[in-house]
C-alpha positions in Angstrom: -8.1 -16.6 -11.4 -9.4 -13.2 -12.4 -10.3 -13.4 -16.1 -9.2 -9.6 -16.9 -6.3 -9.2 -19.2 -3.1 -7.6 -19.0 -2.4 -4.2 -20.7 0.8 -3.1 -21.1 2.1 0.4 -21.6 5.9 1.3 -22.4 5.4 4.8 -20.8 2.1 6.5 -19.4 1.4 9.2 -16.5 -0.4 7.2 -14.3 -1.4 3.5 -14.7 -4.6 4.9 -12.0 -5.3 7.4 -14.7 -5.6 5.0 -17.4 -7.3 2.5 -15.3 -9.9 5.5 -14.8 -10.5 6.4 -18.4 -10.7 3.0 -19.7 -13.8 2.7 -16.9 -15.3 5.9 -18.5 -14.9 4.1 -22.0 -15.5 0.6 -21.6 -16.2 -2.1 -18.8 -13.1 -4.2 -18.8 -12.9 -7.4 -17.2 -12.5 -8.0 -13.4 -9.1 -8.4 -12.7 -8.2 -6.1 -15.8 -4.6 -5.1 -15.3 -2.4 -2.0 -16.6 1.2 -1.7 -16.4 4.0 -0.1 -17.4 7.5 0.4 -17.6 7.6 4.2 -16.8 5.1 6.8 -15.3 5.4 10.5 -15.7 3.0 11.3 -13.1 3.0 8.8 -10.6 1.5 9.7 -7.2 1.6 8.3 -3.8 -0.8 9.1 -0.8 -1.6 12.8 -0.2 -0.7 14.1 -3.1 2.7 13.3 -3.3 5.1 11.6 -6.0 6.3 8.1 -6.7 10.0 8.1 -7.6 10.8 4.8 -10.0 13.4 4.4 -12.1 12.4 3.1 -15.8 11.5 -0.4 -16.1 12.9 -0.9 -12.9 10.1 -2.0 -10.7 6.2 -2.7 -10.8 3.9 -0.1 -11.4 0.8 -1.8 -11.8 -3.0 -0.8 -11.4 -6.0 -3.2 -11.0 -9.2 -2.9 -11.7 -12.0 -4.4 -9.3 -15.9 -4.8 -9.4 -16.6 -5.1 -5.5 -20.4 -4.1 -5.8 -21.2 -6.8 -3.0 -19.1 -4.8 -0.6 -21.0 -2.1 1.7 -19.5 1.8 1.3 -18.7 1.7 4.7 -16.1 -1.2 4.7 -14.5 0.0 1.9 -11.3 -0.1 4.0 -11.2 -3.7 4.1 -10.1 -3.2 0.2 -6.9 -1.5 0.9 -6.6 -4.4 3.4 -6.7 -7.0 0.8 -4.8 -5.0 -1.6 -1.7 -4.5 0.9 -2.1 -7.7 1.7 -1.2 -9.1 -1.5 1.9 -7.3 -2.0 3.1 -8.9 1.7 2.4 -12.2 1.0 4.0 -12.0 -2.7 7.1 -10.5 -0.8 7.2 -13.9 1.4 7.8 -15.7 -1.8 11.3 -14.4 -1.9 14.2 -15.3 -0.4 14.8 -12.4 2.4 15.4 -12.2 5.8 12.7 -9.8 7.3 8.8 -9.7 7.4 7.0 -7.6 5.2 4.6 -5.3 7.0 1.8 -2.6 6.8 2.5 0.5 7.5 -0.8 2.0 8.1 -3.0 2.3 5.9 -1.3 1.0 3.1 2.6 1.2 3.0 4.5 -1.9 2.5 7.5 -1.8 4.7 10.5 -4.0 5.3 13.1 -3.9 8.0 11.7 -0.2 8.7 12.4 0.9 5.0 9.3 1.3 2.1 9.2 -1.2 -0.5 5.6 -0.6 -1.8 3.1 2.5 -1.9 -0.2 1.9 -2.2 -2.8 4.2 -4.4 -6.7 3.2 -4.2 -9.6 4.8 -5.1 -13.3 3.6 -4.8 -16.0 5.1 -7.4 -19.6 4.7 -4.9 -22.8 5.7 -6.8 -25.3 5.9 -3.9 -24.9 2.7 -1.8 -22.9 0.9 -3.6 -19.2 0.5 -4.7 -19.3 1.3 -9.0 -15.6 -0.2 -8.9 -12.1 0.0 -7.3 -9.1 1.7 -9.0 -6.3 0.0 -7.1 -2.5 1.3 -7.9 0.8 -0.3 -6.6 4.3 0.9 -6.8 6.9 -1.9 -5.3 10.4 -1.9 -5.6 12.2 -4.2 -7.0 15.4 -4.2 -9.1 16.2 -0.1 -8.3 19.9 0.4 -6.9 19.7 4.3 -5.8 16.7 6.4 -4.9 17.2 10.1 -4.1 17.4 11.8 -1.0 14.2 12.9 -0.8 13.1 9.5 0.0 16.0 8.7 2.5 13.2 5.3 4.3 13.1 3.4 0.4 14.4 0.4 -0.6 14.0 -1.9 -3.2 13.8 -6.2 -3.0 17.4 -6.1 -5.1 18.9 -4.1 -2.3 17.3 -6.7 0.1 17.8 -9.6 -1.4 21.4 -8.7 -3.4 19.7 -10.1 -6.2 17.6 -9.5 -9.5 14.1 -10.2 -9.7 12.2 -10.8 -12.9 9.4 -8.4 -13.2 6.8 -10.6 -14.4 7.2 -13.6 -12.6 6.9 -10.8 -9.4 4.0 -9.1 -11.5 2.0 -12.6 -11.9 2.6 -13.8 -8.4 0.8 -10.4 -7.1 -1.9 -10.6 -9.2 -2.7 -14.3 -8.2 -2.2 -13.1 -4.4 -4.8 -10.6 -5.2 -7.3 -12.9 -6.5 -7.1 -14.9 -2.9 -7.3 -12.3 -1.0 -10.3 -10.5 -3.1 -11.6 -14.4 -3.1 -11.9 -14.4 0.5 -13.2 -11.3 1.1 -16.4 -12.1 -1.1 -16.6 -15.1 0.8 -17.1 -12.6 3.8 -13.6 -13.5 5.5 -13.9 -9.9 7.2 -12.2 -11.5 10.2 -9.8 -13.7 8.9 -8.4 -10.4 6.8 -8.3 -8.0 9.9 -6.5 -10.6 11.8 -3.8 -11.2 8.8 -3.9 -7.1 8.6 -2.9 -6.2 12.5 -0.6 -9.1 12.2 0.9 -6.9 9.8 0.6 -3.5 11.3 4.1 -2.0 11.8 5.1 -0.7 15.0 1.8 -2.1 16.4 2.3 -2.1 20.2 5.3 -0.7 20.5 5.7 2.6 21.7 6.5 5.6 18.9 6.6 8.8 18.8 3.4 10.4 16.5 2.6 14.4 15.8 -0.7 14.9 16.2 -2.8 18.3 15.6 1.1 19.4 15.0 2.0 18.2 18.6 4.7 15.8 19.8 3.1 12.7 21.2 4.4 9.2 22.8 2.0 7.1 21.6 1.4 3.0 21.0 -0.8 2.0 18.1 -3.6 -0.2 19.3 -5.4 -1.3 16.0 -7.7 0.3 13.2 -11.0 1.6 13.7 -14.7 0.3 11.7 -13.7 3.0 9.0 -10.0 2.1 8.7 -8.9 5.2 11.1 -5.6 4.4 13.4 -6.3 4.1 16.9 -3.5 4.9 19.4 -3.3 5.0 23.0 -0.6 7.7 24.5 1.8 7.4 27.5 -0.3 9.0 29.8 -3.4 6.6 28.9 -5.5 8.9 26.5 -7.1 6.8 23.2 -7.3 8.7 20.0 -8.8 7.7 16.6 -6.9 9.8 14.0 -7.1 9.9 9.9 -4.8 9.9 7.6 -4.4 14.1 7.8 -4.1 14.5 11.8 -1.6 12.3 12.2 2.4 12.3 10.9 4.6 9.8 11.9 8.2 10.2 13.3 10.2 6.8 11.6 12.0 4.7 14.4 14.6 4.5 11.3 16.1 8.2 11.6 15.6 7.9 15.4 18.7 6.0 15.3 20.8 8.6 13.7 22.3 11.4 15.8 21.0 14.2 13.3 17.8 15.4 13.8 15.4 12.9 12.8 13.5 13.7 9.6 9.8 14.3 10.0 7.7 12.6 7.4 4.3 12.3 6.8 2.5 9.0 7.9 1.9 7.3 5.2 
């Protein structure tokens, strides 16, 4: 088990934050942990918020040393990472199958239960450290409607879930899945990751470069990019900004379906 310890904040801005000044202070412990009840300034993917309700769900940030790791497969880490949260999420009792929605939202039954925040601190060829955020959901009852695709586990499950027990079985998750990745389980990981990949294979609907596509995802690239192949039989590699994703979710409404960036 990772021998970094725990540090918990009633109320901060960002648990990332945090986990980045105590690195420009100190060198904590692999493992190190800091969370917290509230953030004022969470943030999500590309810049945007992360909507929690106070002391509510996990807001957690880990702190990781993976100088072993080659720059250029720094994607495997937000593999691990969203790993962790899936397979914590199969220790409780509900009916569907967490999933990955690419890169690194945790989704289940085609609603988001988990953002994902990581960032990776390279000096020259090497990875420094790993700031490594989470935001799941787990006891919140209502989330505004400007995130109309969240839920939480309580509105899964119908039930309450103690925080730490849920905070404790991530962070040992974590620690097997960072295990086996410096044991060089590259393979083993990108298999349990496409396993995972939401709507992988199935035919969706994509904009890309701002256009309208019919696409089917196909995998992930070297670098972590999403590779798709469209209806009429073109292959594309896109990143995170060329490509926004149309939820199958608000498909099924008879409104017009709400266009929201993929992640």
């Amino acid at each position: 088990m990772f021998e970094g310890r725990i540090i918990r904040l009633s109320e901060i801005a960002s648990t990332n934050d945090y986990a980045g000044e105590l690195l420009r202070n100190e060198s904590p412990s692999e493992g190190t942990l800091i969370t917290t009840g509230f953030q004022t300034s969470g943030r999500g993917q590309a810049g945007n918020t992360w909507e929690s309700t106070a002391n509510k769900n996990i807001l957690v940030t880990a702190i990781l040393y993976p100088a072993f790791l080659n720059p250029e497969k720094q994607f495997v880490l937000t593999q691990i990472v969203s790993l962790s949260v899936c397979t914590t999420l199969d220790d409780y009792n509900h009916p569907h199958k967490a999933v990955i929605k690419w890169p690194n939202d945790i989704y289940v039954n085609n609603r988001k239960i988990a953002g994902i925040l990581i960032k990776n601190n390279l000096a020259g060829n090497r990875i420094m450290n790993t700031i490594a955020g989470v935001g799941l959901n787990v006891n919140q009852d209502v989330f505004s409607s400007n995130a109309p695709l969240a839920v939480s586990l309580r509105q899964i499950s119908g039930k309450e879930t103690d925080l730490q027990e849920i905070l404790s079985k991530w962070h040992e998750n974590l620690f097997k899945w960072y295990s086996l990745l410096k044991s060089g389980g590259f393979e083993a990981i990108e298999e349990a990751y496409l396993n995972r990949l939401y709507l992988l294979s199935i035919p969706s609907r994509f904009l890309y470069k701002e256009m309208e596509i019919e696409a089917t995802i196909t995998g992930t690239g070297e670098y972590g990019h999403l590779l798709l192949k469209t209806s009429d039989g073109n292959h594309l590699m896109c990143d995170l900004k060329e490509i926004v994703f149309i939820p199958p979710a608000m498909e099924e409404k008879k409104s017009k379906p709400a266009v929201r960036r993929f992640p």
